[in-house]
N, CA, C and O atoms as CSV, one atom per row, in Angstrom:
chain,resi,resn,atom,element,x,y,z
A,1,UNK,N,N,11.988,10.650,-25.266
A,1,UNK,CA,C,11.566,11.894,-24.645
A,1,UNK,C,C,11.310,11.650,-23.160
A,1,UNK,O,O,10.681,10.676,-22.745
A,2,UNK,N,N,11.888,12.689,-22.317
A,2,UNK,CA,C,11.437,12.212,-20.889
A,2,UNK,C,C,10.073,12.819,-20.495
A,2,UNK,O,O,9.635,13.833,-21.039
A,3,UNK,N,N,9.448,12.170,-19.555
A,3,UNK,CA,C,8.267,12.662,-18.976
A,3,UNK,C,C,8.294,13.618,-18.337
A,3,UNK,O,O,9.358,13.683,-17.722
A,4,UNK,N,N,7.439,14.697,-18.093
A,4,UNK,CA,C,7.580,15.907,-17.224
A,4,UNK,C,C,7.395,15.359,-15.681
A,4,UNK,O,O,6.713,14.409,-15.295
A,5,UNK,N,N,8.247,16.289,-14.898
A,5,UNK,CA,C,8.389,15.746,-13.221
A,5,UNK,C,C,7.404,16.627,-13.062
A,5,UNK,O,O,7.174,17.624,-13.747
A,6,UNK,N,N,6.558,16.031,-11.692
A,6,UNK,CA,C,5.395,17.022,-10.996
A,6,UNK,C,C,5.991,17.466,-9.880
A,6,UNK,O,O,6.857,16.604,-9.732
A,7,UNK,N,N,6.108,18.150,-9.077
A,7,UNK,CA,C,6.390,18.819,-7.389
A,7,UNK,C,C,4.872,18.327,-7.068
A,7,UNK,O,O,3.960,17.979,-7.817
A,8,UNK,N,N,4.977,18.450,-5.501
A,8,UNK,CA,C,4.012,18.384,-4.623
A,8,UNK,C,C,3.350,19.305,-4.724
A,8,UNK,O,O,2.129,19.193,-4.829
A,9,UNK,N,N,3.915,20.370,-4.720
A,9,UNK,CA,C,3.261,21.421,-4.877
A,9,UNK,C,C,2.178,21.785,-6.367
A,9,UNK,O,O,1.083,22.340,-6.266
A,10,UNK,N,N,2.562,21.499,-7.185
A,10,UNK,CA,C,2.091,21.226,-8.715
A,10,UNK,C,C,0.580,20.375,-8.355
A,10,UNK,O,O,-0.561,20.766,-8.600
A,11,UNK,N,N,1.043,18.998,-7.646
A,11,UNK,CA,C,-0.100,18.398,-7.619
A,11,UNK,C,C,-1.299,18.954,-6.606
A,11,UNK,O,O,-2.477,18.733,-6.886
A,12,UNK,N,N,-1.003,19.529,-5.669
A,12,UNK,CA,C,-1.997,20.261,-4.568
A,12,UNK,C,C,-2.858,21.129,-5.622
A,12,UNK,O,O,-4.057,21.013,-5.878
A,13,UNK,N,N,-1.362,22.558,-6.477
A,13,UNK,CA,C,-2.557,22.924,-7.184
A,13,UNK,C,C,-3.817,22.269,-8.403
A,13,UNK,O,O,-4.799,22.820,-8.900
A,14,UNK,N,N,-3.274,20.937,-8.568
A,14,UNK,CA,C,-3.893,20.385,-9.886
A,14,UNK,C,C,-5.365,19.359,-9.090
A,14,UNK,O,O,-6.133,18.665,-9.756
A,15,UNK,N,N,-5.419,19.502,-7.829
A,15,UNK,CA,C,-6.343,19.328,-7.236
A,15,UNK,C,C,-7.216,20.043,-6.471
A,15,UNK,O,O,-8.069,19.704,-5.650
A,16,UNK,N,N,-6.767,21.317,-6.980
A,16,UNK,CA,C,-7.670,22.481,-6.498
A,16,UNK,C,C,-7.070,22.890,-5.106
A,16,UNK,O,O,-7.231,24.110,-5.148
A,17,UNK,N,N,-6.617,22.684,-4.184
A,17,UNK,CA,C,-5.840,22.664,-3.291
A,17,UNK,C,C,-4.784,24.007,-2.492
A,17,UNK,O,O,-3.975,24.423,-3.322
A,18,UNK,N,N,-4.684,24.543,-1.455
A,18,UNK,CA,C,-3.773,25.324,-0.966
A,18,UNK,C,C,-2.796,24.293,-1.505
A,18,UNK,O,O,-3.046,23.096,-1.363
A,19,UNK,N,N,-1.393,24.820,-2.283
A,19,UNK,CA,C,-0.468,24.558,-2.739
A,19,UNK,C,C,1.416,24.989,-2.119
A,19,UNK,O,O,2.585,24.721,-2.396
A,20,UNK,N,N,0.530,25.867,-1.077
A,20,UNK,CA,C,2.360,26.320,-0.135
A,20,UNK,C,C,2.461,25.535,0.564
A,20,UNK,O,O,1.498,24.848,0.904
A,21,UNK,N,N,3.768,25.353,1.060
A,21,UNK,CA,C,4.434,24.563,1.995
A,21,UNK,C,C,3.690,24.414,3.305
A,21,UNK,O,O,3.443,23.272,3.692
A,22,UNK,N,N,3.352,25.334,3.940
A,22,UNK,CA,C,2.758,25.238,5.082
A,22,UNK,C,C,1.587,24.886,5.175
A,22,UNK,O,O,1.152,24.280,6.154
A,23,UNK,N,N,0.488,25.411,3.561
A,23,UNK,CA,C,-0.646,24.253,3.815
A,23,UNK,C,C,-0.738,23.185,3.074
A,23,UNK,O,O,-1.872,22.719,3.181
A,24,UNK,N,N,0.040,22.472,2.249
A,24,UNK,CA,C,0.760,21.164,2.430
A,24,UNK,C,C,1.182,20.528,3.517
A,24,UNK,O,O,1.094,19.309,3.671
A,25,UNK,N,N,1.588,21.196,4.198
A,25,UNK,CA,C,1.981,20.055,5.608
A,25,UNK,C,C,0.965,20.344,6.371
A,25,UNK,O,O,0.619,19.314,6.949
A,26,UNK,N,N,0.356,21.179,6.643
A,26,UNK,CA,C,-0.991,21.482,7.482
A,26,UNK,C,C,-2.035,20.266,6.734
A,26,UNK,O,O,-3.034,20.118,7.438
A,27,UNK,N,N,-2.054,19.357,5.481
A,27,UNK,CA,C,-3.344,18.873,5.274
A,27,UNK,C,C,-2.423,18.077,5.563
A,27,UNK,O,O,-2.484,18.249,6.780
A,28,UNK,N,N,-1.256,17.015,5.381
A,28,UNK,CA,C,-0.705,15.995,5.905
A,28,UNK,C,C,-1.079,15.862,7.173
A,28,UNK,O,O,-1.791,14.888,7.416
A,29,UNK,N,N,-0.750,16.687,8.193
A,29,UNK,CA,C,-0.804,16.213,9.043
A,29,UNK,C,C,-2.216,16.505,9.556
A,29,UNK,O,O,-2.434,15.958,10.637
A,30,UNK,N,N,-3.139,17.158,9.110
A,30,UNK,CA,C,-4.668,16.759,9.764
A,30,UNK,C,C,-5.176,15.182,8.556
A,30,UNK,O,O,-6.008,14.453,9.096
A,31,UNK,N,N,-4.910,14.907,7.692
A,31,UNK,CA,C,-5.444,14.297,7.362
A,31,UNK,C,C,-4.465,12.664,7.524
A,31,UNK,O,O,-4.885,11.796,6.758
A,32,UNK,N,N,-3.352,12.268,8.356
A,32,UNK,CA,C,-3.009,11.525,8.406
A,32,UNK,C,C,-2.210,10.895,9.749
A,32,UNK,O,O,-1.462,11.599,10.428
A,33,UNK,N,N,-2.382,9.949,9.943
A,33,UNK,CA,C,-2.144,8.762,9.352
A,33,UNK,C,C,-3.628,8.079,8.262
A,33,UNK,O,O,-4.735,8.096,8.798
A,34,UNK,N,N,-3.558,7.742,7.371
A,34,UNK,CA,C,-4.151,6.324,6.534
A,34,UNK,C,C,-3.882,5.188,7.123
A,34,UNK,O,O,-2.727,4.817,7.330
A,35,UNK,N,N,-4.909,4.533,7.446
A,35,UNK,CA,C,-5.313,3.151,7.017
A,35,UNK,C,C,-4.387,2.570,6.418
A,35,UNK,O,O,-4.404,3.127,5.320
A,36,UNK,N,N,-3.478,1.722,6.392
A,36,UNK,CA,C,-2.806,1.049,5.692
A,36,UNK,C,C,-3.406,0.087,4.255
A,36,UNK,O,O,-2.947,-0.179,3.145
A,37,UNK,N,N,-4.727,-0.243,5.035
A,37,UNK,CA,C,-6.083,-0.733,3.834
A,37,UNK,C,C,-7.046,0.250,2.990
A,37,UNK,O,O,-7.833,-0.086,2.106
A,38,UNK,N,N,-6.811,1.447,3.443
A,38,UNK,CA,C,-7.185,2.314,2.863
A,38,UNK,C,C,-6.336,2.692,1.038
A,38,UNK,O,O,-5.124,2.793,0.848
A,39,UNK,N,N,-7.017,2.774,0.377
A,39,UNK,CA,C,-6.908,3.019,-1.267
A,39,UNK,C,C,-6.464,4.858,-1.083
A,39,UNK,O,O,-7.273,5.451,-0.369
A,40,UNK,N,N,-5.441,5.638,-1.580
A,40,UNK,CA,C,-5.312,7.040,-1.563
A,40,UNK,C,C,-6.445,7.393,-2.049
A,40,UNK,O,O,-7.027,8.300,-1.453
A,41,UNK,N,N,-6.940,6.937,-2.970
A,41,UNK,CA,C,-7.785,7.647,-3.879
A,41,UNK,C,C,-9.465,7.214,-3.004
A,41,UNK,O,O,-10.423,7.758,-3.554
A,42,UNK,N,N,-9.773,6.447,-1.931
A,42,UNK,CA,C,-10.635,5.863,-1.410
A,42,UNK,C,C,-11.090,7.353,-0.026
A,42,UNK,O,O,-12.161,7.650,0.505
A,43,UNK,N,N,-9.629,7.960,0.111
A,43,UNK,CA,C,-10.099,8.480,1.458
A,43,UNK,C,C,-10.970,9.379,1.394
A,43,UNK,O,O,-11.178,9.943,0.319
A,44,UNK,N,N,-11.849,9.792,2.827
A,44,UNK,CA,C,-13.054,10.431,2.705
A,44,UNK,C,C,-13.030,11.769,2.323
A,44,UNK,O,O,-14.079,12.271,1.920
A,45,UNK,N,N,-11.865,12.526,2.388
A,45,UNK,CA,C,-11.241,14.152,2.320
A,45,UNK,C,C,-11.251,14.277,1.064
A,45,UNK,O,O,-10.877,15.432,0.864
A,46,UNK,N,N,-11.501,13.668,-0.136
A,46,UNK,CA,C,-11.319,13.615,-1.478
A,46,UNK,C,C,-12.545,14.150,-2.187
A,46,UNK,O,O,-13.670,13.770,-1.863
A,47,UNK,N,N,-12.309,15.133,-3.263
A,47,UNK,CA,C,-13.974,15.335,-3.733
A,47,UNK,C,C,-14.144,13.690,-4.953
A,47,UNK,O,O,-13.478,12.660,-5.066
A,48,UNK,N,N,-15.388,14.236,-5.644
A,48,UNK,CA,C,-15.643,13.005,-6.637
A,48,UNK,C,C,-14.533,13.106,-7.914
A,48,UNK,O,O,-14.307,12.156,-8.663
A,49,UNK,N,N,-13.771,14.664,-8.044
A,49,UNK,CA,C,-13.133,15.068,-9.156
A,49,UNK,C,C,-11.685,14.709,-8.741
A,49,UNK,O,O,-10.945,13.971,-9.390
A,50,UNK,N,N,-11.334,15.409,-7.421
A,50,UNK,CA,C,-9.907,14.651,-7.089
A,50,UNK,C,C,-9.869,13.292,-6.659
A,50,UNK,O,O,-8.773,13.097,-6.133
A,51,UNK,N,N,-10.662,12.138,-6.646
A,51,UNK,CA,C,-10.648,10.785,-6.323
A,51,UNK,C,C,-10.874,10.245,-7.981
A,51,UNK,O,O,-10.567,9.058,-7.867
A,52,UNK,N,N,-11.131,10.394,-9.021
A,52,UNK,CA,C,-10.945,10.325,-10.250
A,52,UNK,C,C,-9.320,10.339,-11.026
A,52,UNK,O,O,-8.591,9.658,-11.747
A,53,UNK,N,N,-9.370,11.403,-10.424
A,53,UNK,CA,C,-7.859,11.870,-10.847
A,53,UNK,C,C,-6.923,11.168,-10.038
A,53,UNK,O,O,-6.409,10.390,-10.843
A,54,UNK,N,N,-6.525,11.023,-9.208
A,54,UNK,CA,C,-5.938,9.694,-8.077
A,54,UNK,C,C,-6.117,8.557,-8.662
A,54,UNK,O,O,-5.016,8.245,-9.116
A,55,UNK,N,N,-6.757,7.885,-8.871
A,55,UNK,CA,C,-7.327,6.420,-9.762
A,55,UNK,C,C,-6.866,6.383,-10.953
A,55,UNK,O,O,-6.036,5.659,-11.503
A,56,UNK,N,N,-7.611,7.404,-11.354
A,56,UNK,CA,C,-6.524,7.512,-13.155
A,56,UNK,C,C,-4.985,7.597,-13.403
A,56,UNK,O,O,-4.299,6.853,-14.104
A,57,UNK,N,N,-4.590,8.721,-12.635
A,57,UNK,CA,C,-2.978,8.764,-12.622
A,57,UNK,C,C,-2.264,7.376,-12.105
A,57,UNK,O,O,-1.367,6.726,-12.641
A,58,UNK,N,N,-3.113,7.103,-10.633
A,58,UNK,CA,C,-1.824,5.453,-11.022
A,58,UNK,C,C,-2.218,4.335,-11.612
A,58,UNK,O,O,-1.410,3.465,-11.937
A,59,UNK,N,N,-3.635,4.226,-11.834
A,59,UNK,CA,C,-3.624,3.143,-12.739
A,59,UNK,C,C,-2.989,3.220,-14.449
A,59,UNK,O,O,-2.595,2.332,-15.205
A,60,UNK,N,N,-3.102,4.585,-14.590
A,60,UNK,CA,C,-2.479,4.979,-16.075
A,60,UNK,C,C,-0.955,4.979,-16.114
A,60,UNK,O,O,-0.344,5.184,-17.163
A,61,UNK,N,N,-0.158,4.669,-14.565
A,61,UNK,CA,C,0.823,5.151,-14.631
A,61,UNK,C,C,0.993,6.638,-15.074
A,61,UNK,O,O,2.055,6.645,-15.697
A,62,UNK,N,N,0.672,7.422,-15.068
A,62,UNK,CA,C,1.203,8.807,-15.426
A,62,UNK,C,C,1.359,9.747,-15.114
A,62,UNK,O,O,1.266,10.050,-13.924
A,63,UNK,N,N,1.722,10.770,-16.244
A,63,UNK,CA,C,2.998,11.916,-15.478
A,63,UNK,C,C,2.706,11.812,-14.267
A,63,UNK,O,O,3.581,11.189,-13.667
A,64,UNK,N,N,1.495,12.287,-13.339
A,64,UNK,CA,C,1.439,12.366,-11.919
A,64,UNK,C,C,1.290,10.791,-11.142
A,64,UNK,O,O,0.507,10.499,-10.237
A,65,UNK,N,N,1.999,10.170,-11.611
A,65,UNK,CA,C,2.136,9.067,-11.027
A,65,UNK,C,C,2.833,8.922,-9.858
A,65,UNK,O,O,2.401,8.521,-8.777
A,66,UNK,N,N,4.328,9.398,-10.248
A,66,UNK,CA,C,5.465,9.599,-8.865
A,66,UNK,C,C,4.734,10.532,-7.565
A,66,UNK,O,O,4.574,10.109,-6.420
A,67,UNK,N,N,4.396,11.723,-8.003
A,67,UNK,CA,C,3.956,12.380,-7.498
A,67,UNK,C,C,3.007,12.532,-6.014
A,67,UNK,O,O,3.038,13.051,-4.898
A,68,UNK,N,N,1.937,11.437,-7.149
A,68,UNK,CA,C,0.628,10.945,-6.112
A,68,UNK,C,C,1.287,9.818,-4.849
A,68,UNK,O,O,0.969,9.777,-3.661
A,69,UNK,N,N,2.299,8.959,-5.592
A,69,UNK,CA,C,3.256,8.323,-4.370
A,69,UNK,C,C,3.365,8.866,-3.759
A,69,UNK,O,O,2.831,8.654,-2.670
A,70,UNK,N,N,4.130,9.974,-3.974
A,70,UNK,CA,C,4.877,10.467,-2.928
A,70,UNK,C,C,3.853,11.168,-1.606
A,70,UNK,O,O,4.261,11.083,-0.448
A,71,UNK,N,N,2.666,11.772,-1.883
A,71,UNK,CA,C,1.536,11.962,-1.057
A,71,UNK,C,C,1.270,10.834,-0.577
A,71,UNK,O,O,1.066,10.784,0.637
A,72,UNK,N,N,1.199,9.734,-1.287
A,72,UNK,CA,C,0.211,8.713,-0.133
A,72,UNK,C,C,1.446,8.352,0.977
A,72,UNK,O,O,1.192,8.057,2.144
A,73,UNK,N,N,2.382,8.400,0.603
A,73,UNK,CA,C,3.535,8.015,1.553
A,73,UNK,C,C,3.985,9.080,2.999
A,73,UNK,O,O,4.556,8.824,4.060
A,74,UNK,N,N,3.368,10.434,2.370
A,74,UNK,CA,C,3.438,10.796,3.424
A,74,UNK,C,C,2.069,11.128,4.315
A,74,UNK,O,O,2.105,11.501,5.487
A,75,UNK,N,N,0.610,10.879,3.380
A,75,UNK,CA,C,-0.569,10.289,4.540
A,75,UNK,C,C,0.111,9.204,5.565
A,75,UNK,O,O,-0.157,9.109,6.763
A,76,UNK,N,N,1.071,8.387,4.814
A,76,UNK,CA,C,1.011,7.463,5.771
A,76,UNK,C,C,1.727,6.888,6.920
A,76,UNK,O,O,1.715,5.868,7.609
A,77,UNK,N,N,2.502,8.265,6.790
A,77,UNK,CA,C,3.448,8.618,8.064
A,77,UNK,C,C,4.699,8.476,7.938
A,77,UNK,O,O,5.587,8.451,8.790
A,78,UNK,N,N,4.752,8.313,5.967
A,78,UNK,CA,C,6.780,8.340,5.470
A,78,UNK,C,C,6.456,9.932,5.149
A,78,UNK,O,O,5.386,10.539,5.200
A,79,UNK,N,N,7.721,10.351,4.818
A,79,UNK,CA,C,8.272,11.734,4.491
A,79,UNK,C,C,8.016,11.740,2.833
A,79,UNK,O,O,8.018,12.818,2.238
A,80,UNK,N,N,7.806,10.543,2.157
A,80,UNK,CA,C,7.719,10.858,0.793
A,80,UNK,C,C,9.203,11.149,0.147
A,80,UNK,O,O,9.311,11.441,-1.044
């Protein structure tokens, strides 16, 4: 069975989050560049519920695993 794919957008809303394109790239780019030593799930913009959920998904590997990549990659100044 394959795993369900998340969008970016999917994950913004599953973190409570403006979820359109424009404020998706509006929190990228106020909230980044990262720290290269910085943990995704560590940064200060995070509540206690979405820094849970960050931690869990990649240490569990799951469904929102790719996903959460693809955000920290573009905190960190890739396109994801």
């Amino acid at each position: 069975m394959e795993s369900p794919v998340h969008s970016l957008s999917s994950l913004f809303k599953q973190l409570g989050l403006p979820d359109d394109p424009v404020s998706i790239e509006k929190f990228v780019s106020v909230h980044s560049p990262l720290k290269s030593e910085l943990h995704l799930a560590d940064a200060f913009f995070w509540t206690g519920s979405q820094r849970a959920f960050l931690r869990e998904e990649i240490l569990e590997d799951a469904d929102w695993a790719e996903v959460v990549d693809e955000l920290n990659l573009m905190l960190r100044g890739g396109r994801g």
